[in-house]
C-alpha positions in Angstrom: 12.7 98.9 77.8 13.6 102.0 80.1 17.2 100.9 79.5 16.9 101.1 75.9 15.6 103.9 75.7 17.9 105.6 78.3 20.7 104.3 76.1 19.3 106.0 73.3 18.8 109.1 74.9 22.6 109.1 76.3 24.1 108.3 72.7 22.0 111.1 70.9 23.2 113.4 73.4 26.9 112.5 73.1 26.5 112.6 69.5 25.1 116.4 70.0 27.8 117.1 72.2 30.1 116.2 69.8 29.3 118.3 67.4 28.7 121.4 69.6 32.6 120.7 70.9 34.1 120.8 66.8 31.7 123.7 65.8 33.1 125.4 69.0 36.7 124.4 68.0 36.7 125.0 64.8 34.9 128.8 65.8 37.8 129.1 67.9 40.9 128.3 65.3 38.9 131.0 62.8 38.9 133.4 65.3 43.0 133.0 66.1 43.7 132.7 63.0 42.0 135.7 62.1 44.2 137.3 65.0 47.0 135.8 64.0 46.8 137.4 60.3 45.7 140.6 61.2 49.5 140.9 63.4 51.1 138.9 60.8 51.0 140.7 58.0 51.9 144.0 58.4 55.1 142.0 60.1 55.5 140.5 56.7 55.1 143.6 54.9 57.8 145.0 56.8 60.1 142.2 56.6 59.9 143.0 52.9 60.3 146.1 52.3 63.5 146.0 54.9 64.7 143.2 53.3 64.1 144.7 49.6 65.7 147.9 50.8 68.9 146.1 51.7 68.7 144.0 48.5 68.5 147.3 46.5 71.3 149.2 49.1 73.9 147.1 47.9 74.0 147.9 43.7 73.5 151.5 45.0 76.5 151.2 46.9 78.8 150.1 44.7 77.4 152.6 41.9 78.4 155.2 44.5 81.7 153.7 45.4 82.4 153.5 41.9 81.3 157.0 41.0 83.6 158.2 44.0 86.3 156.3 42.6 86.2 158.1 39.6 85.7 161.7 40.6 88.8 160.9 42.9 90.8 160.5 40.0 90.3 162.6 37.5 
């Protein structure tokens, strides 16, 4: 009977370690993730706007070379 219930015991308390271990886990990942936006994004928002601005630099540029081209002639 002290067996049993010793068994008992032992599983109820591996079950509750379980679940401590994924509600600390999964507090973890939020936690770096929430890290990992909060650098990310202002990255991102860089990245764009660099890489918008050099999407936009190039019909600028020819505009310009083209206007150049012209004044140079006449």
């Amino acid at each position: 009977m002290f067996e049993l219930l010793t068994l008992i015991v032992f599983v109820w308390l591996l079950v509750k370690a379980a679940g401590l271990a994924l509600k600390l886990t999964w507090g973890a990942a939020k936690i770096v993730a929430g890290i990992l936006v909060a650098l990310a994004m202002p990255l991102l928002v860089l990245i764009l706007v660099f890489a918008g601005g050099i999407a936009l630099l190039a019909p600028i540029a020819l505009v310009a070379i083209a206007v150049a081209i012209l004044k140079a002639c006449t």
